[in-house]
C-alpha positions in Angstrom: 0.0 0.0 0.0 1.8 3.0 -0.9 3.0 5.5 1.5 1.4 9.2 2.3 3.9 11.1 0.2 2.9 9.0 -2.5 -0.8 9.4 -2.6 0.2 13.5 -2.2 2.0 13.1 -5.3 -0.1 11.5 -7.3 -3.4 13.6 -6.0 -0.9 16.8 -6.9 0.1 15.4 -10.5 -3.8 14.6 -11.2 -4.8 17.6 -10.4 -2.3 19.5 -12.7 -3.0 17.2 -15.5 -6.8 17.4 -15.1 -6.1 21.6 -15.1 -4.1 20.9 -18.3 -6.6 19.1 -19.9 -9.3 21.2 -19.0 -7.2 24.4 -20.5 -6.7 22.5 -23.7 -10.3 22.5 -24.5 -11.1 26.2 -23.8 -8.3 26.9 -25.9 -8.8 24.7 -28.7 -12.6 26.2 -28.8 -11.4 29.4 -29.0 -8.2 29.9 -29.9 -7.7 27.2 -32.6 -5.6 28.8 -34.6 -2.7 28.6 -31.8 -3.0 25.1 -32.2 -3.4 25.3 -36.4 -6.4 23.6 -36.4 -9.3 24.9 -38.9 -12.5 25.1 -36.9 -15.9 24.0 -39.1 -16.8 26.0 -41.7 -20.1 28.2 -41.4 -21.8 30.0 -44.7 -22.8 33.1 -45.9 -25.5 33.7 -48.1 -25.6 37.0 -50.9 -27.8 39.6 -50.6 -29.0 39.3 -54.0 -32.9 40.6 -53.8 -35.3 38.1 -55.2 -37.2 40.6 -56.8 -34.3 41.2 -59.1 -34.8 37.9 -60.9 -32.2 36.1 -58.8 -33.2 33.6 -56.2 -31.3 33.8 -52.3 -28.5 32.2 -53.3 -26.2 30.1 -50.4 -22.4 31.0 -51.3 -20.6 28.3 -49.2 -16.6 29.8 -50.4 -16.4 32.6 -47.2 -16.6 31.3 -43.8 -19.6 33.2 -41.8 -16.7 34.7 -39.4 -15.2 36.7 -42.3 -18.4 38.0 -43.3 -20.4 39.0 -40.4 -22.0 42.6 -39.5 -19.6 45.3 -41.7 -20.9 47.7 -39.1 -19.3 45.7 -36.0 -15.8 44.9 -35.2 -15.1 41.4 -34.9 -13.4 41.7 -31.2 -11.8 38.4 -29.9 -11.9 36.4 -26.9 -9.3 36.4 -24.1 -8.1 33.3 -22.6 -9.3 34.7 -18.7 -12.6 35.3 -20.7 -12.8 31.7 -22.3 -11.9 30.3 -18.6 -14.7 32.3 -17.2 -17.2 31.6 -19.8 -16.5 27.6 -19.6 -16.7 25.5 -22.2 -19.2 25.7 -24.7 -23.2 25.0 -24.2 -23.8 21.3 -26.1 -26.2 21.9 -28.7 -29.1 19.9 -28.5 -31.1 17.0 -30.9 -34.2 19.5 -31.0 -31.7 22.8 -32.2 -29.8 20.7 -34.3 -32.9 20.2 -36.4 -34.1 23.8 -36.0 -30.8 24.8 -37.5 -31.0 22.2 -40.3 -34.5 23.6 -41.4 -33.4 26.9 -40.9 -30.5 26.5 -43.2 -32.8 24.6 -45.8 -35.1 27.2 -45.9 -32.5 29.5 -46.6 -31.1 28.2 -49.2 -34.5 27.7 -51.1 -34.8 31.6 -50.1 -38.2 31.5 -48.1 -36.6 34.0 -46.1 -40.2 35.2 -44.5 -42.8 33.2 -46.2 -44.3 30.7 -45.8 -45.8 32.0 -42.4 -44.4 29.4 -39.0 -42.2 28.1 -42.3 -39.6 30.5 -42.5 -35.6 30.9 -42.4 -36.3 34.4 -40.0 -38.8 32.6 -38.0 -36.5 28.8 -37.7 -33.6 31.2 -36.7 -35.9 32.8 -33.7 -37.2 29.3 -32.9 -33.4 28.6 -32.6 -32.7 31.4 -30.1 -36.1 30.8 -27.9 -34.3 27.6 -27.3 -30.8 28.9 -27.1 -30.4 32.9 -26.9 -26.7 32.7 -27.5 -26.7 30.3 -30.3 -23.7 31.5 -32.6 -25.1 30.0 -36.1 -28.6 31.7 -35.5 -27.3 34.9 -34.7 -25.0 35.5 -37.4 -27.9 34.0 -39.7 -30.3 36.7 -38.5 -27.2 39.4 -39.2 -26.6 37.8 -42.5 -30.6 38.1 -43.9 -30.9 41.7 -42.3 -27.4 43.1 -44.1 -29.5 41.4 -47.2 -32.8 42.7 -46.6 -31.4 46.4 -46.2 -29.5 46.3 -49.2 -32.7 45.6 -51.2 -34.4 48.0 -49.8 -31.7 50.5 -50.9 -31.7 48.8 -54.1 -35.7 49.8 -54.5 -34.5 53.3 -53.5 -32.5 53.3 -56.2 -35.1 52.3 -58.6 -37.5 54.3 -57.2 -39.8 51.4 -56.2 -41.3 53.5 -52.7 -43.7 50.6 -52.1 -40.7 47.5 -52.3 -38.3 50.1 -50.2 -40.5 50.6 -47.2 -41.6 46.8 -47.3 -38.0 45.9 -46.8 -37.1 49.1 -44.7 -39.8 47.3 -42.1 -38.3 43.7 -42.1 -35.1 45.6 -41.5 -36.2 47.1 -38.4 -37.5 43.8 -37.3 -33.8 42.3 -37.6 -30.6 42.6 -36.0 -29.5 45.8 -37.5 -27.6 49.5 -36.7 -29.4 52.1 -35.2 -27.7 54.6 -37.7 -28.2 52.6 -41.0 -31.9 52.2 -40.5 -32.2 56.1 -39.2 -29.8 56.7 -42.5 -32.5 54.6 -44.5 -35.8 56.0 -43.5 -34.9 59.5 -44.2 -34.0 58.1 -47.8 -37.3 57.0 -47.4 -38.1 59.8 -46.7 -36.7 62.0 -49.2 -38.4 59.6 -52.1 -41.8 59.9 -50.8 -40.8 64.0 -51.3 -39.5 63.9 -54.6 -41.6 60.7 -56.4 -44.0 63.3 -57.5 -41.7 65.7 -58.8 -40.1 62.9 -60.8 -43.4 61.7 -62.4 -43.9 65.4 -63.5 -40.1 65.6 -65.1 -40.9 62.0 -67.0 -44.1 63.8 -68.4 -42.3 66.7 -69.3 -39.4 64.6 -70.9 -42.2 62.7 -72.7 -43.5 66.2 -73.9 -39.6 67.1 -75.4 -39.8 70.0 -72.8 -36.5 69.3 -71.8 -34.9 72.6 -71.4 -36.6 76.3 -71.1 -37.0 79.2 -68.8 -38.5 79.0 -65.6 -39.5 76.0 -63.8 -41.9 74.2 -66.0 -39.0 72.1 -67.7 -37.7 68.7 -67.0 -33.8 70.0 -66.7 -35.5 72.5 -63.7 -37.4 69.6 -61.9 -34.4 67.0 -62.1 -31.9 69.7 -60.9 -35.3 70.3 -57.7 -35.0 66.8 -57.1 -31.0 66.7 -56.8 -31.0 69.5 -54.1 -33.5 67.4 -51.8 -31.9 64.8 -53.0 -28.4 64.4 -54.0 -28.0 60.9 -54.8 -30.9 60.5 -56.5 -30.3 57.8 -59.5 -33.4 58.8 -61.9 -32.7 62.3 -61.4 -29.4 61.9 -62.7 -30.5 59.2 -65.6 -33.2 62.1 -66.7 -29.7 64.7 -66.7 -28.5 62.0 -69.0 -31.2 61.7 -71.4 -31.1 65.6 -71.6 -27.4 65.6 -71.9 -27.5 62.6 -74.4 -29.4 65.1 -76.7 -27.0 67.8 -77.1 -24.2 65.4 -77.1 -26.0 64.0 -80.2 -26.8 67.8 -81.6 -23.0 68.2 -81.2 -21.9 64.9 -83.1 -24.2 66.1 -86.0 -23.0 69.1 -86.1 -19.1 68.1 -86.4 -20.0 65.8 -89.0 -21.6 69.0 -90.6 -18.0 71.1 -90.0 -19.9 73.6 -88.1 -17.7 74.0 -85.3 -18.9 77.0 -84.0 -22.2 75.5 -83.6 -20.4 72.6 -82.4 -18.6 75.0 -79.3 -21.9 76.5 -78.3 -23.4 73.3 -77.9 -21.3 71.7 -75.5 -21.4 74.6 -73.6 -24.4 73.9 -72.9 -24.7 70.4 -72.5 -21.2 70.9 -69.5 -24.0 72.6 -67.7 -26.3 69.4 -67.1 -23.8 67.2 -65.6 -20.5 68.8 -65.4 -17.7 66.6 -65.7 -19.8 63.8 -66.5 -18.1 60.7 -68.9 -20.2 60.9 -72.0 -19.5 64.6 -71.6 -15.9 63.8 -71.9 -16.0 60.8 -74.2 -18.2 63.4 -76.8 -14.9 66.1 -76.3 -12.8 63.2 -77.2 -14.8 62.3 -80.4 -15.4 66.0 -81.4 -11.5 66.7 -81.0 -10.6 64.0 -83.0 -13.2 65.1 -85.9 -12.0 68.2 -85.5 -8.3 67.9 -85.8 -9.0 65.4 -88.8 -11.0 67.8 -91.1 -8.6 70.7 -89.6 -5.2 68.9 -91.1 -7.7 67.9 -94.2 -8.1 72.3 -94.7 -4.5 72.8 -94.0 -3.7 70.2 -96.6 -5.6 72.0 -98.9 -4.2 75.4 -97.7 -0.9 74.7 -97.9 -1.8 73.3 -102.1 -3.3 76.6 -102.4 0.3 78.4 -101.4 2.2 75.8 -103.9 -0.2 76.8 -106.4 1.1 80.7 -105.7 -2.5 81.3 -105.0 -1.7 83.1 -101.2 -5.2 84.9 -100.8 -7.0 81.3 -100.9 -4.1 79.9 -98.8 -4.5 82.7 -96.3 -8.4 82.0 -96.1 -7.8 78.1 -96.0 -5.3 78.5 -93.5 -7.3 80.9 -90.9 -10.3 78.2 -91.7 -8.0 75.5 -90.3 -6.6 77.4 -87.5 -10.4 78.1 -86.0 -11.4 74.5 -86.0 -8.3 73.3 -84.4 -5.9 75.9 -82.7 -3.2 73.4 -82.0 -2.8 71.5 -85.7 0.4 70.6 -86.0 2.5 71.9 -89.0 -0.1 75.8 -88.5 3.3 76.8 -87.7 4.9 76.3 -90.0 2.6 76.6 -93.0 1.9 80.5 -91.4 5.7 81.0 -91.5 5.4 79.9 -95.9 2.3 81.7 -95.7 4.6 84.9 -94.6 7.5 84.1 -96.5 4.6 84.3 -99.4 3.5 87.1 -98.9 6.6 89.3 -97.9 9.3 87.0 -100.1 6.9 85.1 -103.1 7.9 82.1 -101.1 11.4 82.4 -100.6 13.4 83.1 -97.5 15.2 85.7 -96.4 19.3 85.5 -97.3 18.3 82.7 -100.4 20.6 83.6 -103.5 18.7 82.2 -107.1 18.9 83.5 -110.2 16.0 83.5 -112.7 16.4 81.6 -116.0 15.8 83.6 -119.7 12.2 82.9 -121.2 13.4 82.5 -124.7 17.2 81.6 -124.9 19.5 80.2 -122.4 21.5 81.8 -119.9 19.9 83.5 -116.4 20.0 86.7 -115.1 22.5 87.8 -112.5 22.2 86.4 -109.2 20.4 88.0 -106.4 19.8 87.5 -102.6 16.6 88.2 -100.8 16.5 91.2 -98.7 14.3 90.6 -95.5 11.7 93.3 -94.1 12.1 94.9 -91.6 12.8 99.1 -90.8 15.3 101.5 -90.2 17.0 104.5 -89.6 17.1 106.3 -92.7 19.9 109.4 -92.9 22.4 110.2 -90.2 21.9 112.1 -86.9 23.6 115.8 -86.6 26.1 114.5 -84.0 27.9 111.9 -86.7 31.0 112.9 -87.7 31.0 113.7 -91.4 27.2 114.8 -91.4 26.2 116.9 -94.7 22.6 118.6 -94.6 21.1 116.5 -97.6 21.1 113.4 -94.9 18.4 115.7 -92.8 15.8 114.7 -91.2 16.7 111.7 -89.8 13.7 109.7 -90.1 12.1 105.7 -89.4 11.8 103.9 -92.9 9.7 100.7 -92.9 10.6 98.3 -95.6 7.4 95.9 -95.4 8.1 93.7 -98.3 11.2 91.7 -99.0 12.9 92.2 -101.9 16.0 90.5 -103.9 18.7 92.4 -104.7 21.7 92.1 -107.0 24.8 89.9 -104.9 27.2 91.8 -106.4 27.5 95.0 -108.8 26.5 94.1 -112.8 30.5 93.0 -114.3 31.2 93.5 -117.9 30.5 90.1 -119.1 26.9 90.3 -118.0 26.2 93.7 -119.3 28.1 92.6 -122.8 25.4 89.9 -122.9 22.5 93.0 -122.7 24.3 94.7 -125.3 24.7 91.8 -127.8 21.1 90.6 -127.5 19.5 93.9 -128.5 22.6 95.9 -129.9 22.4 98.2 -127.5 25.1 102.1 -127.7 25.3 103.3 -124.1 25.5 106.8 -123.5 29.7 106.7 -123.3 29.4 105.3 -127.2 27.3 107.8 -128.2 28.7 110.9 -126.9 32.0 109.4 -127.9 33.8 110.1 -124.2 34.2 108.2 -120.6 35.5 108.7 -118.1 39.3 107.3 -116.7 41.7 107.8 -114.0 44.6 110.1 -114.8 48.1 108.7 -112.8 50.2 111.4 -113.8 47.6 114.2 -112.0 46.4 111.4 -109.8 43.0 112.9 -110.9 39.8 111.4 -113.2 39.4 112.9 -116.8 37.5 112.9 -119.4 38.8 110.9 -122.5 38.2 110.2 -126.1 36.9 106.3 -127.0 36.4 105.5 -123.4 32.9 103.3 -122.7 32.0 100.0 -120.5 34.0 98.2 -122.1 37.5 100.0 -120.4 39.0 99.5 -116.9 39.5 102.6 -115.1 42.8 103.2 -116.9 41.2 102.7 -119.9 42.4 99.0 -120.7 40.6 96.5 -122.1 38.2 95.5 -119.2 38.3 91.6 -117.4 35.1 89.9 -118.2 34.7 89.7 -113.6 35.4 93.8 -112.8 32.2 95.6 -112.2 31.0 97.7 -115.3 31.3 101.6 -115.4 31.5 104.5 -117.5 27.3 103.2 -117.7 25.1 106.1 -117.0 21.8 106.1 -115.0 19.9 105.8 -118.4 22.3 102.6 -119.4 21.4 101.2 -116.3 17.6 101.8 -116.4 17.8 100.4 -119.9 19.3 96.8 -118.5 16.9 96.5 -115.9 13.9 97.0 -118.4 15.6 93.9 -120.5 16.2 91.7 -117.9 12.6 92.2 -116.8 11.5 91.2 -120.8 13.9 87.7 -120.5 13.0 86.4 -117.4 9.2 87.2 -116.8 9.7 88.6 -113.9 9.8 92.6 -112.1 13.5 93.9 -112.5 14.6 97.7 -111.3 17.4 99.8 -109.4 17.4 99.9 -106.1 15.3 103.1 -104.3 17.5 104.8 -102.6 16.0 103.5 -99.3 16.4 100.1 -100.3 19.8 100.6 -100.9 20.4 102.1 -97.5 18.7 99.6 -95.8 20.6 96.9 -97.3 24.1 98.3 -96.8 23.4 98.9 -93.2 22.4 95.4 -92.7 20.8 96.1 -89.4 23.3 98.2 -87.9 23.2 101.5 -86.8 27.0 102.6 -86.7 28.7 105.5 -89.4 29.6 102.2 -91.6 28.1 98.9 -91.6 30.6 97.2 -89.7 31.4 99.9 -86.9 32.6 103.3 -86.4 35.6 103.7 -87.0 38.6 102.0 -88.8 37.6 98.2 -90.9 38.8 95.8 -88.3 40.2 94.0 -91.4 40.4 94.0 -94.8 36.5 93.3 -96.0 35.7 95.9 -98.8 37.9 97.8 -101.5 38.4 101.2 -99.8 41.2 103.9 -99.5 43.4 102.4 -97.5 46.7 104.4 -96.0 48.8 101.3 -97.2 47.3 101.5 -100.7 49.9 102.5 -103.5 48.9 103.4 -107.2 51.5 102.0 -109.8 53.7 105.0 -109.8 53.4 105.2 -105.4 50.4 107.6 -105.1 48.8 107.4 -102.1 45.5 108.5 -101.1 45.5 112.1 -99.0 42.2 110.7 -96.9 42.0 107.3 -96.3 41.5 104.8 -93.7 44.5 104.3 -91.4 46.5 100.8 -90.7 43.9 99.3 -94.0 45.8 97.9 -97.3 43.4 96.1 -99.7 46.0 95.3 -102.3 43.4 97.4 -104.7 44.4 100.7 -106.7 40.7 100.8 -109.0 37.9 98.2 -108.9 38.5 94.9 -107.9 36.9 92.2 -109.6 33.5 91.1 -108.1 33.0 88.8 -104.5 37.5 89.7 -104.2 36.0 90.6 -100.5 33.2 89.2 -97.9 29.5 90.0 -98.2 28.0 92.4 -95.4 25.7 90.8 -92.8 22.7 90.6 -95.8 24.7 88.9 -98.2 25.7 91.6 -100.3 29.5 91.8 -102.3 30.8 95.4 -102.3 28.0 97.1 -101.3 30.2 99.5 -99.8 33.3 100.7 -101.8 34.6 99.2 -105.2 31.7 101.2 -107.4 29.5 103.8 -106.2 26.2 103.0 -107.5 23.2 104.1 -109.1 19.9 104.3 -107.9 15.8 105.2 -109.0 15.5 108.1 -106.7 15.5 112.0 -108.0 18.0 113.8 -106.7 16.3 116.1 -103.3 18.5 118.2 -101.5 17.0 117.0 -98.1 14.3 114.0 -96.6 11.8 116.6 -96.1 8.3 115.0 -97.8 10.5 111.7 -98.5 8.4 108.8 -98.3 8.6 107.0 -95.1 8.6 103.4 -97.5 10.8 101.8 -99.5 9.6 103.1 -102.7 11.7 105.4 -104.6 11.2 109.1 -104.8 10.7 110.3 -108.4 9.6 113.0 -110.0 9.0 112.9 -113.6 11.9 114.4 -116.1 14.5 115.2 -113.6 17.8 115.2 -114.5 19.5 114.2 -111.7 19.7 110.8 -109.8 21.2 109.7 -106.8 24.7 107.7 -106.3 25.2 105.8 -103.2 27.4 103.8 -101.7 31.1 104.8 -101.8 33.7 104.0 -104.2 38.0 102.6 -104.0 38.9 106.0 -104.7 36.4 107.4 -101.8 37.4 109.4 -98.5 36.2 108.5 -95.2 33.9 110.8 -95.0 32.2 109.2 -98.3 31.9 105.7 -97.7 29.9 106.5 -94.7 25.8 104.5 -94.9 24.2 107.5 -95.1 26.7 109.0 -97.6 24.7 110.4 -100.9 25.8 112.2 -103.8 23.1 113.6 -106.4 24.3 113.1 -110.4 23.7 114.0 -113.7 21.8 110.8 -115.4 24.2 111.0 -118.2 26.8 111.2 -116.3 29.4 108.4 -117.6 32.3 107.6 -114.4 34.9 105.2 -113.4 33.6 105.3 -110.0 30.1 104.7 -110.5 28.5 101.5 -111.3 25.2 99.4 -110.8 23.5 96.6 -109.2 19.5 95.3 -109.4 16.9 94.6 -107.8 14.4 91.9 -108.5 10.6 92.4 -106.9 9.4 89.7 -105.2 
């Protein structure tokens, strides 16, 4: 028989284990996830309303604990709690079977009917017999979630009737204070605004959709919205309104009648602002519009190619007000302008226009841009003369092209063969030549364009003199007859402009001294063949020239322009006026008919200083035959 201390022990060791045991359960029923074991699986049914064509469905993939009441936290059990509470109630034979039906009944969805045959009433059965019954409880939570979604579903739809019929078996079913107070003043607010949206359906059925006043359906729907806000037929009538100008809009893109097409959906953003066919409609409509706009530019920019620029201009502006952002507008405004100031070509572009009836091409020219300037020289410049008075702005609105480089002997000998031209020199029997033993320029005896400025035989490449204004005026008018096309001198103006180059200095590359050698001038360092020099001349400058140089021997100005300052003076249109008083503020020459003396600009290599200055002008007999004075064109564009 065993001793006292061992019957202790063995009392104390049973007792322990039975404590053990008894701990096991209560945790296994309530914790079993500590001891990764998966407790049965309850179900959850949809709320799917029956009325909706669908019958109460059981979905049997969500286990009732992940489902619950979305309204109430799902707060767990501690393990002092579990002790407290005990192990769980057994659930008896009888309650079992309630459940069984219950569930059954469910499932078929006889959620109410048939009367003392229903899930709700099983469920209650279930609780008379055992209030705390887990399954029946969340069963009861399940059908109410259900039953108050229908009901907001018939809100929705505005079925009043259907809404408060489930509103009540909502209220008779587990359920949150503040979902069924949030659900009968919906209720509420329907029973308001039912009437108001039978009246907007008539007027909608009477194509009174829009209107002054009140007695519209836009008016009523917008009524309804502010009791209202989430009203769904409310904002389905919107939609029918707004579906009717989106429509109006449609029809009119088709119809290119964007204007209209603007107006309209002004209109219709005022229904529902923001809404998605309003945005969807601005999508298509864009889309139309940019198509037919790149299909008018198209045709605008055929128009320019076709040299037809007043149809290109209206085509172009046509394709701009459809669609502001086309891409290539840019571009075709930019040949549009280039059309209209340059026929097309762009500023600084050297061509040369072919003869009509022979070979060969007129002399090359470069195109001008437009632009404005600073015509005549202020009182403070050194070397100032009166006839450069008033100083005064001269636009230049049109481009023009104008001769690269003065006219050289070959290409006036081509004039003078092709219509057997005598120039003024021939005809009066005299020209003009430099004298090196006087270091002066006489008069002499067989002298004409065909001499140097000694009187040799001229290179085919030197710049052509001893031709007079008329000689000059006379090549112009043939080249114009060859080519087609609109050939003149220079206005005085023109020929300013274009020497300047933009700048605003005494000469077109500063004020004082050439910072290198870039024209034929009178250079200090110059030496004639028996050692003249020149008494006023530009110090530290040696051009290796004593007379004209032949053509493009130096750089262009800024414009593109050969010896536009020293080399050859040259003529141009303009009468001779001793001042700019009444001179036109444009580019076109001042002339007035039968005088007799023209206007020389530009200096010369055997100029001073003081002569080759931009605003430098000298007025000249137009028979006047020199080796110091020469020509270059200009060709209209």
């Amino acid at each position: 028989m065993p001793g006292t201390e061992n019957v202790n022990k063995q009392r104390n060791w049973g007792g322990a284990l039975g404590i053990l045991v008894l701990a096991f359960a209560l945790v296994y029923r309530f914790f079993p996830g500590i001891l990764h074991v998966e407790p049965q699986s309850q179900v959850q049914t949809t709320t799917t309303s029956p009325q909706m064509g669908k019958p109460w469905v059981i979905d049997r993939s969500q286990p009732l604990a992940e489902a619950g009441d979305r309204t109430r936290p799902i707060v767990g059990t501690t393990l002092a709690e579990a002790i407290a509470m005990g192990p769980p109630a057994p659930v008896s034979k009888e309650i079992a079977a309630l459940l069984k039906a219950a569930r059954a009944q469910e499932e078929a969805g006889k959620l109410f009917e048939p009367p003392g045959n229903n899930a709700v009433g099983l469920y209650r059965q279930v609780l008379a017999g055992d209030p705390n019954n887990p399954a029946a409880h969340n069963a009861l939570q399940r059908i109410g979630g259900a039953v108050r979604d229908w009901s907001l579903a018939a809100l929705e739809r505005g079925d009043e009737a259907e809404a408060q019929r489930y509103a009540a078996q909502f209220a008779d079913l587990p359920h949150s204070e503040a979902e069924l107070e949030n659900l009968r003043a919906r209720l509420q607010r329907l029973g308001q605004v039912m009437p108001m949206l039978t009246a907007a359906a008539e007027l909608l059925k009477q194509n009174r959709l829009v209107g002054e006043g009140d007695n519209n359906a836009l008016a009523v729907y917008r009524k309804v919205l502010k009791i209202d806000p989430g009203n769904c037929i409310a904002d389905e009538g919107l939609g029918r309104i707004e579906r009717g100008y989106l429509e109006r809009a449609l029809g009119a893109a088709a119809q290119d009648d964007f204007a209209s097409v603007d107006k309209i959906l002004a209109e219709a953003s005022s229904i529902r602002p923001g809404s998605q066919a309003l945005l969807d409609t601005r999508s298509q409509i864009e889309g139309l519009r940019r198509q037919r706009g790149e299909t008018v530019l198209a045709q605008a920019r055929s128009a320019l190619d076709a040299g037809n620029a007043d149809l290109a201009e209206r085509l172009g502006k046509d394709a701009q007000a459809i669609s502001t952002d086309l891409v290539g507008l840019d571009d075709f405004n930019e040949r549009l302008r280039n059309a209209r100031l340059y026929a097309s070509f762009s500023p600084g572009q050297v061509f040369s226009d072919r003869f009509l009836d022979t070979s060969g091409s007129a002399p090359a020219v470069v195109v001008i841009p437009a632009g404005q300037f600073k015509m005549g020289s202020p009182a403070s410049e050194e070397g100032h003369r009166d006839e450069e008075d008033p100083q005064r702005t001269v636009v230049i609105p049109a481009g023009f092209a104008m001769g690269q480089s003065e006219i050289t002997v070959g290409q006036f000998r081509e004039f003078v063969k092709a219509v057997g031209y005598q120039t003024d020199a021939e005809r009066l029997g005299t020209g003009s030549v430099y004298d090196e033993s006087s270091g002066r320029m006489i008069d002499r005896r067989g002298i004409d364009w065909q001499r140097d400025y000694k009187g040799d035989r001229a290179a085919e490449k030197l710049p052509v003199l001893n031709v007079s204004w008329n000689d000059a005026h006379e090549y112009v008018a043939w080249l114009s007859q060859r080519t087609g096309k609109r050939y003149r001198l220079p206005s005085e103006a023109e020929f300013e402009y274009a020497l300047r180059a933009n700048s605003t200095s005494r000469y077109w590359w500063g004020d004082g001294n050439p910072p290198n050698v870039l024209a034929n001038l009178t250079g200090d360092g110059d030496r004639s063949p028996s050692k003249r020099s020149w008494g006023h001349s530009f110090t530290r400058y040696h051009d290796g020239y004593w007379g004209p140089a032949p053509v493009r021997t130096f750089a262009a100005n800024p414009f593109g322009l050969f010896d536009i300052d020293g080399n050859l003076s040259e003529w141009v249109d303009d009468c001779w006026h001793d001042n700019y008083v009444r001179a036109p503020r444009s580019s076109a020459a001042w002339i007035n008919p039968g005088c007799e003396l023209r206007v020389v600009r530009g200096g010369s290599w055997g100029s001073s200083p003081l002569q080759i200055r931009s605003a430098y002008r000298l007025g000249v007999a137009a028979g006047t035959r020199s080796a110091r004075v020469g020509f270059r064109i200009v060709r209209e564009l």
